[in-house]
VEXDREN-2710 file (C-alpha; in Angstrom, 1 decimal):
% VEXDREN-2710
k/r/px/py/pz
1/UNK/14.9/-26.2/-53.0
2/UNK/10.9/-25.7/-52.5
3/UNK/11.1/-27.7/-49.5
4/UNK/13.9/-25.3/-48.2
5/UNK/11.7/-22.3/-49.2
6/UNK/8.6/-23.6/-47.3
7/UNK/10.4/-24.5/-44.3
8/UNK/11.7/-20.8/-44.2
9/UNK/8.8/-19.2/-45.1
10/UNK/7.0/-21.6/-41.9
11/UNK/9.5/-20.2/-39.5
12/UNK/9.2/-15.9/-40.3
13/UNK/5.0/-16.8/-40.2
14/UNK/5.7/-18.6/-36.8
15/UNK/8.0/-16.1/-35.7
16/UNK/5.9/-13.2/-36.8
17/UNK/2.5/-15.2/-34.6
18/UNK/5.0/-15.8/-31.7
19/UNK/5.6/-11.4/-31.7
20/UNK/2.2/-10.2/-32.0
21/UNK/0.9/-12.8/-29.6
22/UNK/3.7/-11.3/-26.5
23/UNK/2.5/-8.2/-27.2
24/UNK/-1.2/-6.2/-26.7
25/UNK/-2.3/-2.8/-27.8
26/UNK/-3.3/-0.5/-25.4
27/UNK/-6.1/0.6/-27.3
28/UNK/-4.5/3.9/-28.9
29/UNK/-2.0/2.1/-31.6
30/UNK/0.3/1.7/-29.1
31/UNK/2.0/-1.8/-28.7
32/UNK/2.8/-3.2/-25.2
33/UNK/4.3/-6.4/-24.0
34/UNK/2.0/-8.5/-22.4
35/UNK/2.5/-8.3/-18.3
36/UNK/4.4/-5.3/-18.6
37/UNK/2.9/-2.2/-16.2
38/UNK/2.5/1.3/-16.9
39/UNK/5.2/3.6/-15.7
40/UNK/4.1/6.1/-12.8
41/UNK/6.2/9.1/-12.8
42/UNK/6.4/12.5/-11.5
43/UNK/6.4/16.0/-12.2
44/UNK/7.3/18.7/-10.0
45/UNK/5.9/22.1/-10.5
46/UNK/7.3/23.9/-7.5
47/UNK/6.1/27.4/-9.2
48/UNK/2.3/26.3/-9.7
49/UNK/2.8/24.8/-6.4
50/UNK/1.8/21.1/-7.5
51/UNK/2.9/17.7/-8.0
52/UNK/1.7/15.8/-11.6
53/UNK/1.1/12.3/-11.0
54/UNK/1.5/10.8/-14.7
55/UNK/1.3/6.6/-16.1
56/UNK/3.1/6.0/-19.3
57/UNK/3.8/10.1/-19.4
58/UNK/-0.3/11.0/-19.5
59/UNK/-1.6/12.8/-16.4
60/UNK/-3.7/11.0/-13.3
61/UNK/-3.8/13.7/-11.2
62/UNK/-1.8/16.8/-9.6
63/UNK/-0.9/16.9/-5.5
64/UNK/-1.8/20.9/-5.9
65/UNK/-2.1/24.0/-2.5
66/UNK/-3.3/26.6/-4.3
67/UNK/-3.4/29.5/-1.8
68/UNK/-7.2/30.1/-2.7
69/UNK/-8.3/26.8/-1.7
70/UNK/-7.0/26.5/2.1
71/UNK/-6.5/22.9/1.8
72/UNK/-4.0/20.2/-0.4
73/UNK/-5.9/18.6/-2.8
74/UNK/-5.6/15.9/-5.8
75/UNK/-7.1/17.9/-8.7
76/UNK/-8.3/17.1/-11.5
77/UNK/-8.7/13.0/-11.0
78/UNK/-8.9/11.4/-14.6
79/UNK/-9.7/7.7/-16.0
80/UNK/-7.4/5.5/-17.8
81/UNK/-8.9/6.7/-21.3
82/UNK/-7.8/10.4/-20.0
83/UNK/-11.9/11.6/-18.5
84/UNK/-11.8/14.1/-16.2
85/UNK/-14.1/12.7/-13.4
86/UNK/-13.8/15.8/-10.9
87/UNK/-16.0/19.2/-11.1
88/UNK/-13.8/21.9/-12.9
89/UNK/-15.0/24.9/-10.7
90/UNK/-13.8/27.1/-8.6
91/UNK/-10.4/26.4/-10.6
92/UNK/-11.3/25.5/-13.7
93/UNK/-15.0/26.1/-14.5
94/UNK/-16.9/24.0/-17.4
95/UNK/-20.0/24.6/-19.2
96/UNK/-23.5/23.2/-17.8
97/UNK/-21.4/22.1/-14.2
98/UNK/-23.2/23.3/-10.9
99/UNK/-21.3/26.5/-9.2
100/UNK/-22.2/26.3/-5.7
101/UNK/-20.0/24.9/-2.5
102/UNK/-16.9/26.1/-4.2
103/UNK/-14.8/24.8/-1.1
104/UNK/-15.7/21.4/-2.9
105/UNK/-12.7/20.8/-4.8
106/UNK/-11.1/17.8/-6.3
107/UNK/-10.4/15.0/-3.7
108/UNK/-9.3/16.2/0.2
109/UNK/-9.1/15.3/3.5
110/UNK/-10.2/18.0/6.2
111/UNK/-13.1/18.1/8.9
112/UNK/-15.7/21.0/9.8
113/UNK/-15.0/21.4/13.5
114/UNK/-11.3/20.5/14.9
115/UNK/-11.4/22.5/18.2
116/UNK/-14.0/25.2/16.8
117/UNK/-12.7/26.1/13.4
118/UNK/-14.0/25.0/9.9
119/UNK/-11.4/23.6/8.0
120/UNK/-14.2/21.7/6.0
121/UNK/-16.0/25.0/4.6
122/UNK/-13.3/27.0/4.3
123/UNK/-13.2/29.1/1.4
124/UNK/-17.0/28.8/0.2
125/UNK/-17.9/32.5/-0.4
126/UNK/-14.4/32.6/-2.3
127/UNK/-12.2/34.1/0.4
128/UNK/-11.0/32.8/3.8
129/UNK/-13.3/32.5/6.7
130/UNK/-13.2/34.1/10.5
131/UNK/-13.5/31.2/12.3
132/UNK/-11.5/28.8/8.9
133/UNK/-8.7/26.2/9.6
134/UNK/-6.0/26.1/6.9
135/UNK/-4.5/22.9/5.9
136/UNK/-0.5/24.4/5.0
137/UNK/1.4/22.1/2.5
138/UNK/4.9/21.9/4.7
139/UNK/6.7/19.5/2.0
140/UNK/7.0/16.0/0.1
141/UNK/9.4/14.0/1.9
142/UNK/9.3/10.8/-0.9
143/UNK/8.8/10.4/-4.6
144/UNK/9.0/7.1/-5.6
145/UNK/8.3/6.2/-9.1
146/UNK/7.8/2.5/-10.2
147/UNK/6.0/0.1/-12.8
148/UNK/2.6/0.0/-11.9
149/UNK/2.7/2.2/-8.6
150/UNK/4.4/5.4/-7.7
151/UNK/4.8/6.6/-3.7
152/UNK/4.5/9.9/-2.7
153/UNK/4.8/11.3/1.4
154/UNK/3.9/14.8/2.0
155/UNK/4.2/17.0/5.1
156/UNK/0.9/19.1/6.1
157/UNK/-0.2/21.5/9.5
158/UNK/-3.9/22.1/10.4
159/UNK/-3.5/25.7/11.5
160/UNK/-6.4/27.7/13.5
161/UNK/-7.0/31.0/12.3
162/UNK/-4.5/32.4/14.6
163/UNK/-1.4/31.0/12.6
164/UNK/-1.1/28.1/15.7
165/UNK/-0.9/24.9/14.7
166/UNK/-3.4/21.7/15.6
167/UNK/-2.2/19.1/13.8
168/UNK/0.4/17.8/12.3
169/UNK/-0.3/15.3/9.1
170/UNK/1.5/12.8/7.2
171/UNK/0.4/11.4/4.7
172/UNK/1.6/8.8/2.3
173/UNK/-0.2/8.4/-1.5
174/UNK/0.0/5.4/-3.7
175/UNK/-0.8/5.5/-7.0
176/UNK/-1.7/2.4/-8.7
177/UNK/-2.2/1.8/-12.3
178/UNK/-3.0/-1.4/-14.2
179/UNK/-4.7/-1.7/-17.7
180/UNK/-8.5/0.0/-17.2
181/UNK/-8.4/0.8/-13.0
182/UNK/-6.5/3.6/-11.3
183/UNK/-6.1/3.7/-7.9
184/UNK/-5.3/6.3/-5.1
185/UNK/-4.5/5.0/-1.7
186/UNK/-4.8/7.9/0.7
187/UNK/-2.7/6.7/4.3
188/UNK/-3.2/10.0/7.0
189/UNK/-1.9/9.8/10.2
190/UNK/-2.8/13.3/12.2
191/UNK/-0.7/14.0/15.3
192/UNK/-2.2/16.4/17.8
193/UNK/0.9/19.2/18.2
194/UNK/-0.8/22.0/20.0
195/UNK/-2.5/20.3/22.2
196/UNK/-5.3/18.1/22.9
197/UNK/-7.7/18.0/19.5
198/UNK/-11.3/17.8/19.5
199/UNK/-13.4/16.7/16.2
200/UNK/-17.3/18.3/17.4
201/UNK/-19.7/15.5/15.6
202/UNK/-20.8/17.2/12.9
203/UNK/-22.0/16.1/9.3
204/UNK/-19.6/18.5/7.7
205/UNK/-16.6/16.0/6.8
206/UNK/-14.3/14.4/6.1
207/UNK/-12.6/12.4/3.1
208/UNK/-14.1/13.7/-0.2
209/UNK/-14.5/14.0/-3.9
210/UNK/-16.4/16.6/-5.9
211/UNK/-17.6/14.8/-9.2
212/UNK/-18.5/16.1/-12.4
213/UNK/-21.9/16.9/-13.6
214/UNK/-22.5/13.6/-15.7
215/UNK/-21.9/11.4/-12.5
216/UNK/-24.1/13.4/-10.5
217/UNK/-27.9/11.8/-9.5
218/UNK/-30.2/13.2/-11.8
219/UNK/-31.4/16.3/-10.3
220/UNK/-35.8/16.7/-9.7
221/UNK/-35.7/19.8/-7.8
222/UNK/-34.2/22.6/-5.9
223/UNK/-32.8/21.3/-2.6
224/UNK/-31.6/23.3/0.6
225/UNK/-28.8/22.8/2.5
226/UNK/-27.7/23.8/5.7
227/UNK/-24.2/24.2/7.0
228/UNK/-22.5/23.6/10.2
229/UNK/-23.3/27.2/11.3
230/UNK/-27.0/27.0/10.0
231/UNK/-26.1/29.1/6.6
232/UNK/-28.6/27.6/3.9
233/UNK/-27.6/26.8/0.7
234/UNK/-29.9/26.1/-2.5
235/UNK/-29.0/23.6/-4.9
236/UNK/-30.4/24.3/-8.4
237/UNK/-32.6/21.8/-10.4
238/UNK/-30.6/21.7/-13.9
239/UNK/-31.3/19.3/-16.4
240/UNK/-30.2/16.1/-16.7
241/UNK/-29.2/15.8/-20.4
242/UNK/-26.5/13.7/-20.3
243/UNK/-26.2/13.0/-16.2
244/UNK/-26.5/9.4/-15.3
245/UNK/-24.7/8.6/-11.8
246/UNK/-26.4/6.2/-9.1
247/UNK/-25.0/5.3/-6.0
248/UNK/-24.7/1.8/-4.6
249/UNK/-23.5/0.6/-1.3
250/UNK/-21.7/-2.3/-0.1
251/UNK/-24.7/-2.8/1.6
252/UNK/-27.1/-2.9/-1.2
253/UNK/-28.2/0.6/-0.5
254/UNK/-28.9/2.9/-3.7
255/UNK/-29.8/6.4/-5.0
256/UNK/-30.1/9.0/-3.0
257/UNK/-31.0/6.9/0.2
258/UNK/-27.1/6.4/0.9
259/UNK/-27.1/9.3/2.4
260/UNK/-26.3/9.0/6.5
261/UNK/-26.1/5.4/5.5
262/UNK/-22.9/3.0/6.8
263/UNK/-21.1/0.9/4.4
264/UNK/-17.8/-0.5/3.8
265/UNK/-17.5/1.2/0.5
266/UNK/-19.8/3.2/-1.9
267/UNK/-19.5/3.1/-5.9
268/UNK/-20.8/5.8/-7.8
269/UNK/-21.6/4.7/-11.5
270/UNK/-22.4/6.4/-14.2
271/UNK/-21.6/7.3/-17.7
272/UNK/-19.4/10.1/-19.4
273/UNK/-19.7/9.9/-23.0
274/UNK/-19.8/6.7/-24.2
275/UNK/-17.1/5.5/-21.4
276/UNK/-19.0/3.0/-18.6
277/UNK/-17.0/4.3/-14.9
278/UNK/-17.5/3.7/-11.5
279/UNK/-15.5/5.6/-8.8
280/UNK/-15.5/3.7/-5.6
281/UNK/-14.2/5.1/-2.1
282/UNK/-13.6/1.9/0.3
283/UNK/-13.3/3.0/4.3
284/UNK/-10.5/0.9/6.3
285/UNK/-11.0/-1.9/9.1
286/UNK/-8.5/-0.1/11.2
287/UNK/-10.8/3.3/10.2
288/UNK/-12.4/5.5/13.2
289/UNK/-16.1/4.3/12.9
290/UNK/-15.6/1.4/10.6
291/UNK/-17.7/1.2/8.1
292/UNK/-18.3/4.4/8.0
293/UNK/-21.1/7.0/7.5
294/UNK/-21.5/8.1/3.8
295/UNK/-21.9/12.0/3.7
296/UNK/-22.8/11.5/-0.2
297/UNK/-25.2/13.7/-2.0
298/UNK/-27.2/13.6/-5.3
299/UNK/-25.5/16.8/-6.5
300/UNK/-21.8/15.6/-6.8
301/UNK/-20.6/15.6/-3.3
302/UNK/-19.2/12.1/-2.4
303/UNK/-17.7/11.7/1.1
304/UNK/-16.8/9.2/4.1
305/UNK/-17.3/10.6/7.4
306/UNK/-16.0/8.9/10.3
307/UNK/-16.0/11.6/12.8
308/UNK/-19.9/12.5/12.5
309/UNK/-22.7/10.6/13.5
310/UNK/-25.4/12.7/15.2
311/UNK/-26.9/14.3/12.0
312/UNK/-26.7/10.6/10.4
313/UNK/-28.4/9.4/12.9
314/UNK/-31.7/11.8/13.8
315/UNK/-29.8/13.0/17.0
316/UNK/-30.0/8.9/18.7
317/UNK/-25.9/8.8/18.5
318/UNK/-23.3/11.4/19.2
319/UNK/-19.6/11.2/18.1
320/UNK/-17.5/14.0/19.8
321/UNK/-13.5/12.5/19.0
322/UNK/-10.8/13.8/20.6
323/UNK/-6.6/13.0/19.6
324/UNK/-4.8/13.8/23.5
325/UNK/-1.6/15.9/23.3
326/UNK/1.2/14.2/21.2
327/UNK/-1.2/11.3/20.1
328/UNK/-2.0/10.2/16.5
329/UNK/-4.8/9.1/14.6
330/UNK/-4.6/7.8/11.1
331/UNK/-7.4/7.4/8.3
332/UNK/-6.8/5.0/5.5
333/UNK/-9.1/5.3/2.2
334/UNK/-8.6/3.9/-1.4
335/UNK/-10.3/5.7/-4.3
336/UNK/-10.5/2.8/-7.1
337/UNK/-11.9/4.5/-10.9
338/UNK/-12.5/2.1/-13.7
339/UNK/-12.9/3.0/-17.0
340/UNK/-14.8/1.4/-19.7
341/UNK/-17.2/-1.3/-17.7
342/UNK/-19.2/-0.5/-14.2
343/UNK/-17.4/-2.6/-11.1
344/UNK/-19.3/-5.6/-9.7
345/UNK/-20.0/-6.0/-5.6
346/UNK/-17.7/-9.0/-6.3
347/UNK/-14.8/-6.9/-8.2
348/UNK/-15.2/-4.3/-5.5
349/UNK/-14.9/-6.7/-2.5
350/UNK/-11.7/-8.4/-4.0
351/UNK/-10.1/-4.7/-4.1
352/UNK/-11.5/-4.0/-0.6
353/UNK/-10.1/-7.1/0.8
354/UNK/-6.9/-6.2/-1.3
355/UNK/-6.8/-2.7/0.7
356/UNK/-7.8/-4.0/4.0
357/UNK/-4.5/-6.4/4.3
358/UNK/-1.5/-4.1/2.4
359/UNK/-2.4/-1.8/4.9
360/UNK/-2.4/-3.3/8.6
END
């Protein structure tokens, strides 16, 4: 009888070893089985005019138009553990963040000079421009939700001020989720409608992300900027209590000296809290202007632009692009954010590489 009581009391232990080790806690109480992915879902707000990209039913980031903005955008971008990474203002201002470039919003896609009209600085003085380009959400075509990665294809037109139409866009967003590491894969393919469509090199462009204070550079002192139509702006010294981002290329470049720089990708790392991320954009090998020029400042501006070259490059190279009637171009960029540890070049390249071939 003791033996038969052993034996039984051998097989619950083993039993109760064998559950806990097929499953893993995702670090909030919540058990998970081991392999399984999170759940990417959607939720459509068709009166705030936005989309709400969610993994296991906790928001990512919203596809939002607000009329004020004059552009799509994916706003606000959060981590795994649920950090905001993206500035709050214009939309949703937060104490000690900078309040200047409000057309700097979230994550977009635009350019500062498609046949003459700003479609980049739109909206910086808080109302539409003269000479502005508006970007018009037209519709989402495909929501696909999925373990691990949702799909969603939206329907865009790059208007001049005029109400005629430049460009028609497509674009298809993957959203990728797997234990610590999010990732947005942004595929736009712009088809010239109205006409030919000329991109005027300029530094003011093109695929973007405006970061919150704590990943900013440390700030030293008041810098001036200058716009595509020579209208200076002054960005404020603030302090730097708590503000701890750094650039680094994929060519070893760092700090403030990416700037104008080319690279394959650029990680920007820092620390929010006590949470370790780095936010990497990675440029395409089928990309205009491969690898391209970083337009990524100090003060939380992060952007790829493959359409500029001339203020990169002190005036020695020019890049005037042009899309003929009824042709397309399309721009590939992934946005990789990972919470809780800093990326390695190594880690980075493998997701790179990863990017370059599921997208030929």
């Amino acid at each position: 009888m003791k033996m038969i009581k052993l034996l039984s009391a051998t097989i619950i232990l083993s039993a109760i070893i064998f559950s806990v080790s097929c499953s893993t806690s995702d670090g909030k109480g919540n058990d998970k089985e081991k392999g399984t992915k999170p759940k990417v879902t959607f939720v459509e707000r068709e009166a705030d005019k936005r989309v709400d990209v969610m993994v296991d039913g906790k928001l990512f980031t919203s596809y939002w138009w607000p009329d004020t903005v004059y552009k799509p955008i994916l706003y606000p971008i959060l981590t795994a553990a649920g950090t905001t990474i993206t500035r709050g203002f214009p939309i949703k201002p937060r104490a000690g963040e900078r309040q200047d470039h409000m057309h700097q919003v979230g994550n977009w896609f635009n350019y500062g000079n498609v046949n003459g009209y700003d479609f980049w600085g739109n909206g910086s003085e808080g109302k539409k421009s003269p000479n502005g380009g508006v970007i018009k959400e037209i519709g989402i075509d495909k929501l696909t939700e999925g373990d691990g990665e949702g799909i969603m294809v939206t329907r865009a037109s790059w208007v001049d001020p005029s109400g005629k139409e430049l460009l028609a866009e497509r674009t298809e967003f993957h959203f990728i989720a797997k234990d610590s590491i999010r990732i947005i894969d942004r595929i736009a393919t712009l088809t010239a409608t109205g006409g030919p469509v000329s991109f005027k090199d300029t530094k003011e462009g093109s695929f973007g992300i405006r970061v919150a204070r704590q990943l900013e550079l440390p700030s030293r002192e008041d810098v001036t900027l200058t716009d595509a139509q020579g209208n200076p702006t002054t960005v404020k010294a603030m302090s730097n209590v708590g503000v701890s981002g750094n650039y680094r290329s994929s060519e070893g470049v760092t700090g403030e000296a990416v700037w104008s720089t080319r690279a394959k990708w650029m990680d920007l790392f820092g620390k929010m809290g006590s949470e370790d991320i780095s936010l990497v954009i990675c440029d395409h090998p089928k990309n205009l202007s491969y690898p391209t020029y970083w337009h990524a400042r100090g003060y939380g501006l992060f952007a790829a632009n493959p359409f500029g070259a001339k203020d990169f490059t002190q005036g020695k190279e020019e890049l005037n692009y042009s899309i003929p009637a009824g042709k397309s171009l399309t721009q590939r960029y992934r946005i990789i954010i990972s919470s809780g540890g800093h990326l390695t070049d190594a880690e980075i390249n493998g997701y790179a590489d990863d990017f370059a071939r599921k997208y030929k």
